[in-house]
C-alpha positions as CSV (number, residue, x, y, z in Angstrom):
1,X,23.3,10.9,-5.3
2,X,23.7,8.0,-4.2
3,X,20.7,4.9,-2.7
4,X,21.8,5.9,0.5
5,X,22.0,9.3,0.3
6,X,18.3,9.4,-1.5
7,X,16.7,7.1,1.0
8,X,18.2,9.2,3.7
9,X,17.3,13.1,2.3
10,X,13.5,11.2,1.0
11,X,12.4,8.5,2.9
12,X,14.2,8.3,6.3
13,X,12.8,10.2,9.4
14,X,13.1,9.9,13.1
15,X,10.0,8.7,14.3
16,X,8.4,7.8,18.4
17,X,6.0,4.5,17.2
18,X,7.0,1.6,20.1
19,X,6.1,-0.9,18.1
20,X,9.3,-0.3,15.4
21,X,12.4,-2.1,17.6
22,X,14.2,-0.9,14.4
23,X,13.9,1.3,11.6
24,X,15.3,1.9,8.2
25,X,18.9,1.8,8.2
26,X,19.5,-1.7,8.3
27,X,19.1,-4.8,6.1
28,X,15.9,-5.6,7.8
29,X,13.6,-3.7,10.5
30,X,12.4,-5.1,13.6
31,X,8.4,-4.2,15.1
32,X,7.3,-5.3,17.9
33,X,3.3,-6.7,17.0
34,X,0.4,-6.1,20.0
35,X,-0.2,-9.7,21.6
36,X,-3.4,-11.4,20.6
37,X,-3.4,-9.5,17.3
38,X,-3.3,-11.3,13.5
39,X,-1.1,-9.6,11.0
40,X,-2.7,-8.8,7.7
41,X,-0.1,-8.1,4.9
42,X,-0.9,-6.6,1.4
43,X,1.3,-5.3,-1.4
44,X,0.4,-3.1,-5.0
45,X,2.6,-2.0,-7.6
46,X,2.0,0.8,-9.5
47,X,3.9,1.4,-13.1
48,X,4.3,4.6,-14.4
49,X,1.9,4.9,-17.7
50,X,0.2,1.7,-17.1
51,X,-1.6,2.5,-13.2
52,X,-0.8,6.3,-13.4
53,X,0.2,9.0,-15.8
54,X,3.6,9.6,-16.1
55,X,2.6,13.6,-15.9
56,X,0.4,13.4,-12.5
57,X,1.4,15.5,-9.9
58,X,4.4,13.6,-7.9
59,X,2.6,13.9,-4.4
60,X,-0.5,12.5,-6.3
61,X,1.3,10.1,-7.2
62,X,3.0,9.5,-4.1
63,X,-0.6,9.8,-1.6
64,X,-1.9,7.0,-4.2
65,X,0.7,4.3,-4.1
66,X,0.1,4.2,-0.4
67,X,-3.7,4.7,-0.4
68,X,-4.1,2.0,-2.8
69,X,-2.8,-0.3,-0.2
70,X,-4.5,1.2,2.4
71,X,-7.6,0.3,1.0
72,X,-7.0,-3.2,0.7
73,X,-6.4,-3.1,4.4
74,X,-9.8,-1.1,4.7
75,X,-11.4,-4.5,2.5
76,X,-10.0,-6.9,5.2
77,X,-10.8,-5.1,8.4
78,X,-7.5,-4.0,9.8
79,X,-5.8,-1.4,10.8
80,X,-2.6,-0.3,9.2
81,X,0.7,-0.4,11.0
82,X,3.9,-0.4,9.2
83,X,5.0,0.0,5.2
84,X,7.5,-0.4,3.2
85,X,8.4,1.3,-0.3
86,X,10.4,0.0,-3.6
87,X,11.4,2.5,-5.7
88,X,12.6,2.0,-9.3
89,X,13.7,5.3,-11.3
90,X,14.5,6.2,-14.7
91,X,16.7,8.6,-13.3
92,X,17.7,11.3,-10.5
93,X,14.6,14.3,-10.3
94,X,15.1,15.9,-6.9
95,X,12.0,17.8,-7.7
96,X,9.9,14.6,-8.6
97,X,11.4,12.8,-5.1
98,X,10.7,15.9,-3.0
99,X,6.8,15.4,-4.2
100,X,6.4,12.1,-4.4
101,X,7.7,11.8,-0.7
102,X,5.7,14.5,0.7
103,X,2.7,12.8,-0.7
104,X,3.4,9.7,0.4
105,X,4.2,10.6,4.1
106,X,0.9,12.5,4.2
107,X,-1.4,9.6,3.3
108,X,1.0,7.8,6.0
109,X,0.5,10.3,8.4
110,X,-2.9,10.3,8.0
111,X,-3.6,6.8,8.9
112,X,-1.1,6.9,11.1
113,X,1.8,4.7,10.0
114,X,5.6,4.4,9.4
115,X,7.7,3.9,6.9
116,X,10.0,1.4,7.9
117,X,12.2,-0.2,4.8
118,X,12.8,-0.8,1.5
119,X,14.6,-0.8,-1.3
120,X,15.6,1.6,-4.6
121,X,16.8,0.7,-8.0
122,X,17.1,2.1,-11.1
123,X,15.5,1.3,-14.3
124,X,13.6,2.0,-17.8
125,X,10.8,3.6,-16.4
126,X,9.1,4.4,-12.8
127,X,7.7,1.4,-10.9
128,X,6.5,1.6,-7.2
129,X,5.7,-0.9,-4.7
130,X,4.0,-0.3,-1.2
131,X,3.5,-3.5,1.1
132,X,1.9,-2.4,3.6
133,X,1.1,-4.5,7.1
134,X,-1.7,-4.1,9.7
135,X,-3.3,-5.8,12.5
136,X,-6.8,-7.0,13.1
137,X,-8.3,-9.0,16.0
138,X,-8.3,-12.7,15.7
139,X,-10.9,-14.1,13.3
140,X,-12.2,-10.4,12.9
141,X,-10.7,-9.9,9.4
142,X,-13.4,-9.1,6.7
143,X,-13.0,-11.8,3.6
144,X,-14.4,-12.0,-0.3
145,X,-16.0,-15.3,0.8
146,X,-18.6,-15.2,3.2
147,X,-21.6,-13.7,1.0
148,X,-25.0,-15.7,1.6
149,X,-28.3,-15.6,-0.2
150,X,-30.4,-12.5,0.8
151,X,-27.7,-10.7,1.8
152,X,-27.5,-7.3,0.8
153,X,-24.9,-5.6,-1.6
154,X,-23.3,-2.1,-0.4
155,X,-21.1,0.2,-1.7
156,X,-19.3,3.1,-0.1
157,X,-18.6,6.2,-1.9
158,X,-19.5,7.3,-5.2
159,X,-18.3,4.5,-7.8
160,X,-17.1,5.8,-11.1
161,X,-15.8,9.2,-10.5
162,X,-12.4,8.0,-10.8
163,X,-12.2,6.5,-14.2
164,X,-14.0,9.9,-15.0
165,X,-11.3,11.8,-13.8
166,X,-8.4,10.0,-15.4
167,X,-10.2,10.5,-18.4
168,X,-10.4,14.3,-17.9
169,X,-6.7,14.6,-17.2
170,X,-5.9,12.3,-20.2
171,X,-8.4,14.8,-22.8
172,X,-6.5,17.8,-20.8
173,X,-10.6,18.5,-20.0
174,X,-10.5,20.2,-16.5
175,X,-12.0,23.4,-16.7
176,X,-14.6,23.6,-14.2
177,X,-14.8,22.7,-10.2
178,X,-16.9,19.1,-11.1
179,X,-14.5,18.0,-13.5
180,X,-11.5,18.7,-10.9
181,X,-13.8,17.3,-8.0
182,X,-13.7,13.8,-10.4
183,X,-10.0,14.3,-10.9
184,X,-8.9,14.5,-7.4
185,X,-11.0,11.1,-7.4
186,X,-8.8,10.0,-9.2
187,X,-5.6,11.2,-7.8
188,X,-6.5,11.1,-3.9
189,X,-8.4,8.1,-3.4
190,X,-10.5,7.9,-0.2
191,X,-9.1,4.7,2.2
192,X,-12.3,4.0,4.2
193,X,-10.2,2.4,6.7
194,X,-12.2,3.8,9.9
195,X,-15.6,2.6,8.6
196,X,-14.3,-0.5,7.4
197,X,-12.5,-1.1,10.2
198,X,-16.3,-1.4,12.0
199,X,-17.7,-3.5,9.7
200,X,-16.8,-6.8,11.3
201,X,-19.5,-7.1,13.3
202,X,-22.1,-6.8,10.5
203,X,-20.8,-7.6,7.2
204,X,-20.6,-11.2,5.6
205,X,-17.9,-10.3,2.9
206,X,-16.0,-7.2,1.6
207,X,-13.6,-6.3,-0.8
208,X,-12.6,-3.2,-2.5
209,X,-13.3,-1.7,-6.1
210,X,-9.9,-1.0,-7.9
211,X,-10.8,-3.1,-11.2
212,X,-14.6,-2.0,-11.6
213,X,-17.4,-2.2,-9.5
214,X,-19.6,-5.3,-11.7
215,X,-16.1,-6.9,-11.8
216,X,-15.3,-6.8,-8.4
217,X,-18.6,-7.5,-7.2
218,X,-18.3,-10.5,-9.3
219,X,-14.8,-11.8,-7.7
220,X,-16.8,-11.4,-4.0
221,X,-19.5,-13.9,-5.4
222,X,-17.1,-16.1,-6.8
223,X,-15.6,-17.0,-4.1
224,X,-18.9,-16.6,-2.1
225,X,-20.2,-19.5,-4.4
226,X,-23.6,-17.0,-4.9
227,X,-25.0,-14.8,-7.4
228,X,-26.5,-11.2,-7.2
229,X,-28.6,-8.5,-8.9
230,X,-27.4,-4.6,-8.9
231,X,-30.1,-2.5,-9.3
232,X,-28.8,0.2,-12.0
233,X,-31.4,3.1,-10.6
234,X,-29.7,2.5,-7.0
235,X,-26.3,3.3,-8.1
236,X,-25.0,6.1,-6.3
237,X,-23.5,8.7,-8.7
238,X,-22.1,12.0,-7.5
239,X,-23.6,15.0,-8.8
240,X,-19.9,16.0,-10.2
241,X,-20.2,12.7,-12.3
242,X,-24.0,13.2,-13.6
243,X,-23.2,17.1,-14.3
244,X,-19.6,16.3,-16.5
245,X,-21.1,12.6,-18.1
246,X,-24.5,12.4,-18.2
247,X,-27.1,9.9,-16.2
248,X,-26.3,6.8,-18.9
249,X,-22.4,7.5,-19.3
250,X,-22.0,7.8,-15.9
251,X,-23.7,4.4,-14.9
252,X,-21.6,2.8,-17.5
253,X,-18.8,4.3,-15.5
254,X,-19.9,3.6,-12.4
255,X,-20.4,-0.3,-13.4
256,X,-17.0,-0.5,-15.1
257,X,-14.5,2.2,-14.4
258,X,-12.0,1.7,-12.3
259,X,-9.4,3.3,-9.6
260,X,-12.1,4.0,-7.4
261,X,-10.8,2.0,-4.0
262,X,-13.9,1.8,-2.1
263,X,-15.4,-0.9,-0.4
264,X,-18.2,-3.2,-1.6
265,X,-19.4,-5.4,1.4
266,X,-22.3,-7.9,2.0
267,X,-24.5,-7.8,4.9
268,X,-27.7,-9.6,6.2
269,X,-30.7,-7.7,5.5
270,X,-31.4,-7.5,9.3
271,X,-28.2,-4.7,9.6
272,X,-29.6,-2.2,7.9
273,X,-29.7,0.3,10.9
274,X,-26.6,-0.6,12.1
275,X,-24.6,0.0,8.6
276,X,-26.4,3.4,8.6
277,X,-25.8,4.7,12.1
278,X,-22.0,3.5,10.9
279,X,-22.6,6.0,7.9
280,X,-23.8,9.0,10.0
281,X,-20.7,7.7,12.3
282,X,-18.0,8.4,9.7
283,X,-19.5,10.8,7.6
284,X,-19.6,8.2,4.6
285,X,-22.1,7.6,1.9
286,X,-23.1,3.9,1.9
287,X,-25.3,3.1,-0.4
288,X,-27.7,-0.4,-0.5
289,X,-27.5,-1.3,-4.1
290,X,-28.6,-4.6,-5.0
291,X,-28.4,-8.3,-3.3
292,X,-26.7,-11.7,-3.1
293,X,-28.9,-14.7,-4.5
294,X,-28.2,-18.2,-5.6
295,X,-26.7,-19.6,-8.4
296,X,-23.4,-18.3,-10.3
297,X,-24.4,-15.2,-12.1
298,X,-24.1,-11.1,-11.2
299,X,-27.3,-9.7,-13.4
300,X,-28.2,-6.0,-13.4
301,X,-31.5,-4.7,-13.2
302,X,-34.0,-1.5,-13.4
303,X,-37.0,-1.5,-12.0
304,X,-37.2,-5.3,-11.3
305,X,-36.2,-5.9,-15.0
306,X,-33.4,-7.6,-16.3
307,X,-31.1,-5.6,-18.5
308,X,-28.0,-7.1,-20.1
309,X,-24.8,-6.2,-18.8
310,X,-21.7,-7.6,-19.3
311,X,-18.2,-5.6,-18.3
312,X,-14.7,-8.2,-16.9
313,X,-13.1,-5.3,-15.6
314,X,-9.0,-4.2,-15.6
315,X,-7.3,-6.9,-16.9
316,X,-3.5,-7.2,-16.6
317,X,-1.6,-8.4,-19.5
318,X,-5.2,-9.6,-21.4
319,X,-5.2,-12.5,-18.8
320,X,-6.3,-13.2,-15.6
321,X,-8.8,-10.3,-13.8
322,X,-6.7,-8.7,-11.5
323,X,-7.2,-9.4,-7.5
């Protein structure tokens, strides 16, 4: 088989959106944007044994490469639009294409959004790449950098189940419903795109947790020029997580594991009825769990006491944290 043939029995489909002038087919595609609308453009690549286990279930795999993006376009605000895939494969598995495409046109469908180009290639090993593009209303996009002093730190979700359930698959450990609950964390992420997508109003800063919660609060404050303080006892761990880790292992995870892909936003202390009547709204935990204070330093504490903590998150290649 060959590109052509594999984008067209995989990846192309007939489609109604009137914003896409034109589609895949061509050596570029044509959409037409909503007036009075600023594009917001994000891009991950995910390679086989170094994001995800070569063994994962190919729609897993497939839903996550788009959901990954989709929750970088949940950090900022928007709404997603249009995406485009590059493929690079070992080799031909009809089997493996069939899944990974049917799990990547669900988390598509889901929010709503086309596939609209790309490119395939072969290889030494599986590497994917989703851009993804969305829209937001202008100077309504969520940013790292707008954190202030007394501001408070949320989280959505239930940081650290992820990392668990990677862990779980890895050990070949999946015996009961928790630890396949913690698992599907891990292979489905959760794109709080619809919640996020309300959050301009009252949040200061956002962004999402892919490398670890401390470490990606950390990058908000950064670039917030503030400090903060987690409170360890406010951490909210799922009851899946407590019953397979333990309350101490599962902090640890929760502060450090990655994969998770929700959304860690700021917000003055004044909102706090307003980010919980958005909670109730979309049927999301959001959970108040520490706050934004001066200086240059992200501290953890229980019970009003300083513990030490120190964790710098995923790093790629031993360099640079990863954005």
């Amino acid at each position: 088989m060959d590109e052509f043939e594999l984008i067209r029995r995989y990846f192309a489909r007939s489609g109604r959106d009137p914003s896409i002038v034109l589609g895949i087919g061509d050596d570029g595609a044509i959409v037409r944007p909503d007036p009075d609308r600023e594009l917001v453009m994000v891009m991950d690549t995910m390679v086989e044994d170094v994001h995800y286990p070569a063994g994962l279930d190919a729609s897993d795999i497939g839903y996550r490469a788009v959901a990954v993006n989709l929750s970088d376009i949940a950090a900022m605000g928007a709404r997603p639009r249009w995406m485009t895939l590059a493929l690079t494969l070992a080799g031909e598995d009809a089997a493996w294409l069939d899944g990974f495409s049917r799990g990547l046109f669900e988390a598509a469908d889901e929010f709503s959004m086309a596939l609209i180009g790309g490119d395939t290639t072969r290889g030494d090993q599986t590497v994917i790449t989703v851009q993804i593009c969305g829209d937001v209303p202008p100077s309504n996009a969520l940013r790292r950098s707008g954190a202030k002093p007394g501001d408070d730190i949320y989280v959505t979700g239930s940081p650290g189940d992820a990392a668990a359930g990677l862990a779980l698959w890895q050990g070949n450990n999946l015996r009961n419903e928790h630890q396949r609950q913690l698992l599907r964390r891990f292979a489905r992420p959760v794109p709080r795109v619809a919640l996020a997508g309300e959050l301009a109003p009252h949040a200061t800063a956002a962004i999402d947790v892919s490398d670890g919660l401390f470490a990606d609060i950390e990058k908000l404050l950064v670039a917030s020029g503030a400090g903060g303080v987690i409170e360890i006892d406010d951490l909210p761990l799922s009851a899946a997580l407590l019953a397979v880790q333990g309350r101490e292992s599962a902090i640890e995870l929760a502060l450090a594991g990655g994969d998770d892909y929700e959304i860690v936003f700021t917000a003055q202390n004044t909102r706090t009825g307003d980010i919980a009547e958005l909670s109730k709204r979309y049927a999301v935990q959001v959970t108040k769990i520490g706050t934004v204070t001066r200086g240059n330093a992200l501290k953890c504490q229980r019970a009003g006491r300083e513990i030490a903590y120190r964790h710098a998150g995923y790093r790629h290649f031993a360099g640079a944290a990863d954005d």
